[in-house]
N, C-alpha and C positions, 0 to 999 in steps of 0.2 A: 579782551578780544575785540580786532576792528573789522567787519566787513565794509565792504564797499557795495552799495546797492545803485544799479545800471538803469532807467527807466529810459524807455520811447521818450519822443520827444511832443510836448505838450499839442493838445490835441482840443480847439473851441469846441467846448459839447460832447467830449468823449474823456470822461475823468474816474471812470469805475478802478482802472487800476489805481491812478494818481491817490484817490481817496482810502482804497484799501491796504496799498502800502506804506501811504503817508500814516495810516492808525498805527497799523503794525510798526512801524519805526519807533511811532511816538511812545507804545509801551514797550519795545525791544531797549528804547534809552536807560531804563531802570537798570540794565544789567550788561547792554550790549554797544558800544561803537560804532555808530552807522554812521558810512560818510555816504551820501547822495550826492549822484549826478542823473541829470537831465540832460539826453542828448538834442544840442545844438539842432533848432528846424529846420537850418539850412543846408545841415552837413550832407552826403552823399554817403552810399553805405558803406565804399571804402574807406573814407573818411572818419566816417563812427568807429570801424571797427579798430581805427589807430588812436581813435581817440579813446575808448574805452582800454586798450591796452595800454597808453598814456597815464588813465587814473587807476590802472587795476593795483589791488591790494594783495593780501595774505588771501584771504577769502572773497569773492566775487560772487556776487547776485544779480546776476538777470532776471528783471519781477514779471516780465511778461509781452509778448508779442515781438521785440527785435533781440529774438535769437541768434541772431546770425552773428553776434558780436562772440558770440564762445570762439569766434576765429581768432580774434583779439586777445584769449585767455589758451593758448595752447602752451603746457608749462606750467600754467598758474593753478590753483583752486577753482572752480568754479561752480558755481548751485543756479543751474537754469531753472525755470518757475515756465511751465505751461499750463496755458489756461482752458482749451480747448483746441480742436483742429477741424472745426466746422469751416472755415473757408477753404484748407485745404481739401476735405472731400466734395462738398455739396456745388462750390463756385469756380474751382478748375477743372484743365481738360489739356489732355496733349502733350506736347514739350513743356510748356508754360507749368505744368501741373506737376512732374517729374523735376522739375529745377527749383522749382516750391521746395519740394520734400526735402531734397539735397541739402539745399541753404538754412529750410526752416528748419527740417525735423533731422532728418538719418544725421547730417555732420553733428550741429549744436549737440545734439545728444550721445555724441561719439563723444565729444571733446570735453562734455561737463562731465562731474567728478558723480554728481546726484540730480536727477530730475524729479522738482515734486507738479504736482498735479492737483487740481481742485475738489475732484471728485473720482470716486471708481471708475465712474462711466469712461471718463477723461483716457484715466490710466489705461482702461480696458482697448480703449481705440489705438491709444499711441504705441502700443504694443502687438494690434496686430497689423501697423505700419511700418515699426522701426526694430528692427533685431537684436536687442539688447536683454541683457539680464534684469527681469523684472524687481530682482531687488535693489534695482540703483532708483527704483520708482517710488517717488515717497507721496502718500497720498495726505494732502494737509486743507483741508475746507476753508474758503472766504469765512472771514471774521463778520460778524453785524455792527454795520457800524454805531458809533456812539448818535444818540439822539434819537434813536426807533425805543420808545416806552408806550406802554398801554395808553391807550385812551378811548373812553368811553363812546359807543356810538350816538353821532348825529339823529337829530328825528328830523331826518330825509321823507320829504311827502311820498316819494316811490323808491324801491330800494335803486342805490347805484353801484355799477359795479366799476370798478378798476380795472382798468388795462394798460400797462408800460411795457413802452417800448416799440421799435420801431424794425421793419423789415418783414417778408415773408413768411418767415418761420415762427413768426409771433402768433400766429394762424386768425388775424382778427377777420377775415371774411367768416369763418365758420362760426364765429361770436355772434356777429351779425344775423349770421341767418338763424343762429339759435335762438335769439330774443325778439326775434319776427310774430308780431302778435300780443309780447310778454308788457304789463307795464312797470318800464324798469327804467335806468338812468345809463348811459354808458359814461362813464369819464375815461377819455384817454389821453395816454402821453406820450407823445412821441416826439422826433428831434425835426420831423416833416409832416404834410400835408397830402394824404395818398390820397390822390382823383377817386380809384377803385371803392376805396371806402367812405368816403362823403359821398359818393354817389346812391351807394348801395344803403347806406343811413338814409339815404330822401326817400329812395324808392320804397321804402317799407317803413317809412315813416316814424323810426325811429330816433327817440329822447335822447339828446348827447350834449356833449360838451368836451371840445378838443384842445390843450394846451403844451403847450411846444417849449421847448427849450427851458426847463425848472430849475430854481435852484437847489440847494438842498432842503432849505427849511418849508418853500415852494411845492417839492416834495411828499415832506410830511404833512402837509396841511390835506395832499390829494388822500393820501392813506388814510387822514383822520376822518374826511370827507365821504368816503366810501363803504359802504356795507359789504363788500366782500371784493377778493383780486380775481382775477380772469387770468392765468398764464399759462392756458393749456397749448406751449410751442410744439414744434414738429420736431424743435433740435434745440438742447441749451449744453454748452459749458459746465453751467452751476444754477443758477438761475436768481440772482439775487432779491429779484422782489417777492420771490417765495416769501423767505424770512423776514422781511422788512415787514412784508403784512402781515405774517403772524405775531411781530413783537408789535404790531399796534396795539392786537387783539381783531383780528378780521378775517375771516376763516377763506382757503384760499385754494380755490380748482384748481387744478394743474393735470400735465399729460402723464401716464401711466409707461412712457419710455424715457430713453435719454437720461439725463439726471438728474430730471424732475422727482420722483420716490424715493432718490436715496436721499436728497434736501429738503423734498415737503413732512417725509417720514410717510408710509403705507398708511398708518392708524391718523394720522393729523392733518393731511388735506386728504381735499377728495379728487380721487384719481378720475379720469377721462381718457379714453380713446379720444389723442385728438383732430382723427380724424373722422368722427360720428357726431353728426351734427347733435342728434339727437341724445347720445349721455352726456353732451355738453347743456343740453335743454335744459334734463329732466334735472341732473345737479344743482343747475339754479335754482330749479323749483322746488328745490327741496331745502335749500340754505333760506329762500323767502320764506316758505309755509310750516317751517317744521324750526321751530324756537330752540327745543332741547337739543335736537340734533347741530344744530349751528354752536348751541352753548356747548358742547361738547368737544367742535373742533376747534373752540378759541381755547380751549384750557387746554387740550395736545396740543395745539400750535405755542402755544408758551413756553410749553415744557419740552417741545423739539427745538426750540432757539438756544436753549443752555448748550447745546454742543459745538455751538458757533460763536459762545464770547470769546471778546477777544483777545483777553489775558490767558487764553489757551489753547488761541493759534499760535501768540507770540511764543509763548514757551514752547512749542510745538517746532515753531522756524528756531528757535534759541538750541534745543538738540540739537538740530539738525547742523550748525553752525559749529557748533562746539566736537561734534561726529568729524569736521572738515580741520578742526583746526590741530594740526600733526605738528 
């Protein structure tokens, strides 16, 4: 069996897909033919989408965000892969936002054969945006990538907390104002430098440390680093540094919406409104003061990672390939 797997085209500093399908590939090779293409950075969209019909195969995979190439597969096989549709609700408006849908969502998902999705939450949205038969919706989780293993916490003089990731919805003002007072560490990562929040660090005088643009092993060193993640967003897809820090061993806040619960697991992080400053508080202060309780969530955070190896996403995407090939 050969698929052909479609990706965006390379992106400085924006590698979460590249990385998660580049694994997936690498164990799908055991049993499956993947031919990869990377769309040209200079192409134009009409262009991509002749050029994806150029290489398209028996079976076709779009991994994620340039949809719009299913125009390119009309006739063909096709397995679109969406990952979320937060920019579609939260950051348009108007014609611009109705021509979005068209392109990104209602056509591609007319014209592919099966659309999988990341998360329920995912599915739950795209479905009450796009009129289709919920069973062509195949719900399949980001894999963890390889190189997230235990390791033993640091003896950090004050605990630090972890925060990745960059944009509004990552809700780091509300972090800030939680740990106003607290002696704590913040380490964050992000891909910029946000005025609003170095400012609001000075003004309240809080302990930080900001590092931009990581590599991967860069990375792991911040997790290893860390005594606990902070990712209680407004809005995620999946949220991948859920599980990154729970297979370090680092028990990890998250927000009680979105698809934060169905990825951290209810019992294995601790959930937050996030938007109350104050259960974002008192969580911290209970991962610092309260030992057993912390050990607690590093052993369900272990044992929620097992649903996310990767030798059983691939086989997961291997069904699903082998369902397409008629």
């Amino acid at each position: 069996m050969i698929v052909h797997h479609f990706n965006r085209e390379p992106r400085p500093g924006n590698y979460t897909f590249e990385q998660l399908f580049g694994a997936i590939r690498g164990e799908l090779s055991k049993k499956v033919e993947v031919n990869n293409y990377n769309l040209p950075a200079d192409l134009g969209r009409l262009s991509s989408v002749l050029y994806a019909n150029k290489n398209s195969g028996k079976i076709n995979h779009i991994t994620g965000d340039v949809h719009f190439l299913a125009y390119g597969f009309r006739n063909k096989t096709n397995l679109l892969t969406i990952h979320d549709i937060g920019y579609y609700k939260y950051s348009l408006s108007g014609f611009k936002k109705k021509l979005y849908k068209k392109i990104w969502l209602t056509d591609p998902c007319k014209i592919s054969d099966l659309v999988t999705v990341i998360s329920d939450h995912t599915k739950s949205e795209l479905l009450q945006e796009v009129n289709m038969d919920p069973d062509k919706v195949i719900v399949i989780h980001n894999p963890l990538l390889p190189g997230f293993h235990f390791k033993d916490r640091k003896s950090n003089s004050k605990p630090v907390i972890l925060q990745v990731g960059s944009g509004d919805n990552k809700n780091v003002l509300r972090l800030i104002e939680a740990c106003k007072g607290l002696d704590v560490k913040l380490l964050l990562i992000n891909k910029f430098f946000d005025k609003r929040i170095l400012e609001k660090l000075s003004s309240y005088k809080i302990d930080y440390e900001q590092r931009v643009d990581l590599s991967f092993d860069q990375l792991l060193e911040a997790y290893e680093e860390s005594d606990m993640l902070y990712f209680a967003s407004e809005y995620e897809g999946f949220g991948m540094p859920i599980i990154e820090s729970q297979a370090i061993g680092r028990p990890v806040i998250t927000s009680n919406c979105s698809s934060m619960p169905e990825i951290g697991g209810d019992e294995s992080s601790f959930l937050v409104n996030p938007l109350d400053v104050e259960q974002i508080r008192d969580a911290i202060c209970k991962l610092v003061e309260d030992q057993e309780f912390y050990e607690v969530l590093v052993e369900k955070g272990l044992k929620n990672i097992e649903r996310f190896s990767l030798s059983s996403i691939a086989s997961q995407y291997e069904a699903v390939y082998k369902s397409l090939d008629k």
